[in-house]
C-alpha positions in Angstrom: -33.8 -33.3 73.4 -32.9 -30.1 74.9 -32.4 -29.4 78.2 -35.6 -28.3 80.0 -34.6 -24.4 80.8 -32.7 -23.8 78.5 -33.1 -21.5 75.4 -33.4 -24.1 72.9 -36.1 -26.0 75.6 -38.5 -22.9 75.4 -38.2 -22.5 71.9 -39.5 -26.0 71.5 -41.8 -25.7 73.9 -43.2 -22.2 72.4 -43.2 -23.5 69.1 -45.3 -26.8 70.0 -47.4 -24.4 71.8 -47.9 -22.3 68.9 -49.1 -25.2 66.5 -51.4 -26.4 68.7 -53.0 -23.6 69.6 -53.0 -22.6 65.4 -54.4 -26.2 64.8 -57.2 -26.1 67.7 -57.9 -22.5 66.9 -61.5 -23.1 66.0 -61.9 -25.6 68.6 -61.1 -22.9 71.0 -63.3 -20.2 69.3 -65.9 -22.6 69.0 -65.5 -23.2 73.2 -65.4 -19.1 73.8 -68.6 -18.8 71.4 -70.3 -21.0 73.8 -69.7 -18.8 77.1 -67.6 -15.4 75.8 -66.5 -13.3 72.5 -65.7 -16.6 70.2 -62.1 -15.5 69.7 -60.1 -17.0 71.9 -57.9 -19.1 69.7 -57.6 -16.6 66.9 -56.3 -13.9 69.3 -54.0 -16.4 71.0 -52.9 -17.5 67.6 -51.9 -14.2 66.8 -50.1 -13.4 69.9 -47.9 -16.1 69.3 -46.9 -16.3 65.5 -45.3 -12.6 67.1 -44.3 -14.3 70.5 -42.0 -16.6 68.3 -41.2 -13.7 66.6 -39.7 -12.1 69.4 -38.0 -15.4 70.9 -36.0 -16.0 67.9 -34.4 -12.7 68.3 -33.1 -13.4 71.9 -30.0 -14.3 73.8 -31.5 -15.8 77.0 -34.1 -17.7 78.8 -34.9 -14.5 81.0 -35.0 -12.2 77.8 -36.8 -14.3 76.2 -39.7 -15.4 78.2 -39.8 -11.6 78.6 -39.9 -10.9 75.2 -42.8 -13.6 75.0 -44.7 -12.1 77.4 -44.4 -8.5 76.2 -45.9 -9.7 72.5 -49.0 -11.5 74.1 -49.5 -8.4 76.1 -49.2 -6.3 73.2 -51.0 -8.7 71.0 -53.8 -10.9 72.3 -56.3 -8.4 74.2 -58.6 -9.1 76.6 -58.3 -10.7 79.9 -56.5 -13.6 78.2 -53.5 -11.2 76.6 -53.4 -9.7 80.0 -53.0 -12.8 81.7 -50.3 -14.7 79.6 -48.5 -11.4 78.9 -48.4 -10.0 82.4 -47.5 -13.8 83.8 -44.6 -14.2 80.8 -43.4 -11.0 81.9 -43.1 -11.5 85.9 -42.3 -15.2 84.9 -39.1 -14.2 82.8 -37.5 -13.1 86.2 -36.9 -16.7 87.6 -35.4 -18.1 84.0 -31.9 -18.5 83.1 -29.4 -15.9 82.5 -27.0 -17.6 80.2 -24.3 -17.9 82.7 -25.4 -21.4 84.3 -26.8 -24.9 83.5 -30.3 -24.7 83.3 -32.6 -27.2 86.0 -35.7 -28.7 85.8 -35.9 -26.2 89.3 -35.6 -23.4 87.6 -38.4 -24.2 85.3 -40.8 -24.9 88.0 -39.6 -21.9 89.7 -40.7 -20.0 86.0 -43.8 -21.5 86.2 -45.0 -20.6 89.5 -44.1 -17.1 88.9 -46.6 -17.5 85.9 -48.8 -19.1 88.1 -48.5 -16.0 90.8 -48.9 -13.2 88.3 -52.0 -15.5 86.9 -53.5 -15.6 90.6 -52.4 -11.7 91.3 -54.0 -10.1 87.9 -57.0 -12.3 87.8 -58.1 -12.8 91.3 -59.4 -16.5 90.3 -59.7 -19.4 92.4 -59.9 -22.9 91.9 -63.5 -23.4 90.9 -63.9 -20.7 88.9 -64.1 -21.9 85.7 -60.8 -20.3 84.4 -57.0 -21.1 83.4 -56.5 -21.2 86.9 -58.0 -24.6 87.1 -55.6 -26.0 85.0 -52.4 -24.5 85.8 -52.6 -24.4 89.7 -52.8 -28.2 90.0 -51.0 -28.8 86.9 -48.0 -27.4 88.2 -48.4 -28.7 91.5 -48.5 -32.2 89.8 -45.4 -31.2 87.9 -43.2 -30.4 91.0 -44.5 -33.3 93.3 -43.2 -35.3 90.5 -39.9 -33.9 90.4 -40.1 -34.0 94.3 -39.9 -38.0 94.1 -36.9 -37.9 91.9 -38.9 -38.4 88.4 -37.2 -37.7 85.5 -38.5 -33.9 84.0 -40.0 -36.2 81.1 -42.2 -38.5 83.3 -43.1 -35.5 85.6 -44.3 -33.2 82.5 -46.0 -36.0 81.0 -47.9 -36.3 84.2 -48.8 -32.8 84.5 -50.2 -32.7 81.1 -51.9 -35.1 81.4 -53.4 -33.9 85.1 -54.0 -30.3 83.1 -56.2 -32.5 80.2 -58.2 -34.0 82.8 -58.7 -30.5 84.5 -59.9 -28.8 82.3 -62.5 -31.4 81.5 -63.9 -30.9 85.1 -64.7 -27.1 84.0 -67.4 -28.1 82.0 -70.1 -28.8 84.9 -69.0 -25.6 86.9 -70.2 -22.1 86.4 -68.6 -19.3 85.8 -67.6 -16.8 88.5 -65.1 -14.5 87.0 -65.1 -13.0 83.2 -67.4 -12.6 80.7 -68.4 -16.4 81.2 -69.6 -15.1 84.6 -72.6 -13.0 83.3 -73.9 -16.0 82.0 -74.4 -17.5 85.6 -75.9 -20.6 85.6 -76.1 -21.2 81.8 -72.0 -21.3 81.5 -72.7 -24.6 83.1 -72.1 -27.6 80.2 -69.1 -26.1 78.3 -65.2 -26.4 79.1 -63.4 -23.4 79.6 -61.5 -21.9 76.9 -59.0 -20.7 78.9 -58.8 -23.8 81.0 -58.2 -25.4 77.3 -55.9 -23.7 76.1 -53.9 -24.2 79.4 -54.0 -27.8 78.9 -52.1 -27.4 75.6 -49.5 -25.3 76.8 -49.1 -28.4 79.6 -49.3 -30.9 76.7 -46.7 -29.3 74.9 -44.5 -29.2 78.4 -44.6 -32.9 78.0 -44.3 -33.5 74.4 -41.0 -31.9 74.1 -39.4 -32.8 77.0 
């Protein structure tokens, strides 16, 4: 296993995240069908065969995750492409440089500045009915864990499995930001596809680490 941080780390974890979302692609259309455009999972699939793209080609964390989020920004569209690429990009900041040993720290410090570019471009709350759902107490759960001196393994396989069990609890609420909003009271029923796809990116945090 590669250190969590490091460049070998997020190339795993990008990868896994990239399968996932290429084998639940329908999955995740058929969730956006329900309450948005039905595309969700091919647009993110696309964003991320060129995300990969772009990751093989770098020399760092930092350029990496930056290179990441400038190919979902450029790729994916919609609110989703300008949530993961905008919070890759602003996210990049907090990753490694090359010149130290990477920390489970310094990946929870990535991942809130995900979280914070999520929360600043998209003006979601908890309750929603978006990613936000999923990644705000996902991550929460992932540094508590760390906070009690769990190994990075146990505390991602928490969070993951906190982030599946989130995104579950979208399906009874309704919708009160994108397109999943106009349906008011008939997004009701349905998970969120961005809340869904979250949960894979979490599930993937834990699988390779």
């Amino acid at each position: 296993m590669s250190e969590p941080g490091s460049l070998a780390w997020w190339h795993d974890v990008w990868r896994c995240f990239a399968a996932s979302v290429r084998d639940q692609r329908t999955w995740l259309d058929d969730l956006d069908a329900a309450i948005g455009d039905g595309d969700h999972g091919t647009n993110l699939n696309r964003g991320l065969e060129r995300a990969l793209g772009a990751l093989e080609t770098s020399q760092t964390p930092r350029a990496g995750l930056r290179s990441v989020g400038m190919a979902l920004l450029g790729t994916v569209g919609g609110a989703s492409g300008a949530l993961w690429g905008f919070g890759w990009t602003k996210a990049s900041a907090a990753a490694g440089d090359g010149t130290g040993a990477p920390t489970p720290d310094e990946v929870v410090a990535t991942l809130s500045l995900f979280r914070d570019a999520v929360l600043e471009r998209g003006h979601a709350e908890l309750g929603d009915k978006t990613m936000v759902d999923v990644l705000v107490p996902a991550l929460a759960s992932l540094a508590a864990e760390l906070g009690t001196q769990r190994s990075f393994a146990e505390a991602a396989a928490t969070a993951a499995s906190v982030a599946s069990e989130r995104a579950e609890s979208t399906i009874p609420l309704v919708a009160r930001k994108g397109r999943a909003s106009y349906l008011g009271e008939r997004s009701a029923g349905h998970e969120d596809p961005g809340a869904a796809s979250m949960a894979l990116f979490f599930a993937c945090l834990g699988e390779v680490s």
